[in-house]
VOPABA-704371 format. One record per residue (C-alpha): residue number from 1; residue in one letter; x, z, y. Coordinates in pm, 1 decimal. Layout:
! residues N
PT_NUM_A_X_Z_Y $
...
! end
This chain:
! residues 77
PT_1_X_5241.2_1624.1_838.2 $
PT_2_X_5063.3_1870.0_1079.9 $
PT_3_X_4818.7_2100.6_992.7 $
PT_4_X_4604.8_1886.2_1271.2 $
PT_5_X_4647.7_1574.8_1041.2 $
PT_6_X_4476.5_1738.8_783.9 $
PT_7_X_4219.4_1911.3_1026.5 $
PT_8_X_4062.2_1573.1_1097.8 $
PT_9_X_4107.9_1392.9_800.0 $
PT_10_X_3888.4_1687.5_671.4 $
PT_11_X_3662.1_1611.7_933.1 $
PT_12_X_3640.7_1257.7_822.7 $
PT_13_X_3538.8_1290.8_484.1 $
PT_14_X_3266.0_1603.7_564.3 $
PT_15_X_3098.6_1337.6_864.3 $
PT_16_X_3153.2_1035.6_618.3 $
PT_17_X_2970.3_1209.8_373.2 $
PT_18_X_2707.0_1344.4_576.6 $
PT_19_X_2689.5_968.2_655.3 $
PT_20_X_2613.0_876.1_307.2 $
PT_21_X_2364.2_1165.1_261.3 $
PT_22_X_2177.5_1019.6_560.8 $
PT_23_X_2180.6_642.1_446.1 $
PT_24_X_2092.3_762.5_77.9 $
PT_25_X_1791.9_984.3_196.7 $
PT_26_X_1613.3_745.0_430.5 $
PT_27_X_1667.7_475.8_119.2 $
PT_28_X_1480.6_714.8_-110.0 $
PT_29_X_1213.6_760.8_141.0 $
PT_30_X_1190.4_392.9_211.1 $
PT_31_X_1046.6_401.8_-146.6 $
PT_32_X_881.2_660.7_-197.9 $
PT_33_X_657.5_507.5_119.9 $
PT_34_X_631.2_144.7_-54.7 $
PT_35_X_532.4_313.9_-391.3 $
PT_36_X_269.7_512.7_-173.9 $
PT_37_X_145.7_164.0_-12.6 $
PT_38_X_142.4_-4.4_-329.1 $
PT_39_X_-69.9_268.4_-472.7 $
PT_40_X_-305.3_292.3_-141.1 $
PT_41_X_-353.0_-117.2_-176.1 $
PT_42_X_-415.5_-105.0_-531.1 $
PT_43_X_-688.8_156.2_-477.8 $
PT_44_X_-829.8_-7.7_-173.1 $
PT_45_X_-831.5_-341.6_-372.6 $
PT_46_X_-1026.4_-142.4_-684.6 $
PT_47_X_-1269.0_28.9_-444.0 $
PT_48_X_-1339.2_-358.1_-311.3 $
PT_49_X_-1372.1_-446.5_-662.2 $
PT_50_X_-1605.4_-238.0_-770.5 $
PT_51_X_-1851.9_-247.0_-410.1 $
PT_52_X_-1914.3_-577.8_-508.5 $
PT_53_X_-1882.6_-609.8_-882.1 $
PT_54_X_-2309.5_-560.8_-906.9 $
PT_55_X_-2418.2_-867.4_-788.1 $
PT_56_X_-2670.2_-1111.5_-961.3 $
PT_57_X_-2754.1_-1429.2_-1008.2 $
PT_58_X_-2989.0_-1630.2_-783.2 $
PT_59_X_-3249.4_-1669.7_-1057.4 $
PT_60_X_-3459.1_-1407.4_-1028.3 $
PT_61_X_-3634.1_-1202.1_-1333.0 $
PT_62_X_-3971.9_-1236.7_-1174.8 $
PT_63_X_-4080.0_-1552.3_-1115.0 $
PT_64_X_-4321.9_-1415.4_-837.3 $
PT_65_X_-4035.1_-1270.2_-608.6 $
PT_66_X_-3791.7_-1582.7_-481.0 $
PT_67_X_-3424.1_-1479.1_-556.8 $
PT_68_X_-3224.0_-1337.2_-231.8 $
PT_69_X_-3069.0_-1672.8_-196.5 $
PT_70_X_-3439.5_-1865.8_-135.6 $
PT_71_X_-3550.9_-1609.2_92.6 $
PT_72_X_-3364.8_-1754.1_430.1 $
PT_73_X_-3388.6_-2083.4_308.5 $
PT_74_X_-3736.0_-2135.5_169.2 $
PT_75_X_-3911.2_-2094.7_549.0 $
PT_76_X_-4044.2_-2400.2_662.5 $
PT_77_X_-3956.9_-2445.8_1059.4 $
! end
């Protein structure tokens, strides 16, 4: 076998494994930006939660003052 033989089978393993390394780093990053989704939905979704977590019920505590609900719907047209 000829020194050129062993020149490119040389070259084959060095651009198959640059190959690999490629494949294997855009995998890992392919994670890393679902993990970084998952975490920016799951603080979005919290941040939703707790805008509208204070809300009350239509009675309201003084009888005087209608609830927010009555107010549109208590005018007489």
């Amino acid at each position: 076998m000829s020194l050129f033989f062993y020149g490119i089978c040389i070259l084959g393993a060095v651009l198959g494994g640059l190959v690999l390394l490629v494949l294997y780093s855009l995998l890992v990053m392919a994670q890393r930006g679902d993990e970084c989704l998952d975490r920016l939905e799951l603080e979005m979704l919290n941040n939703y939660n707790a805008a509208s977590a204070p809300t009350k019920s239509e009675k309201s505590e003084n009888r005087g003052v209608p609830a927010t609900s009555n107010l549109f719907h208590s005018r007489i047209n």
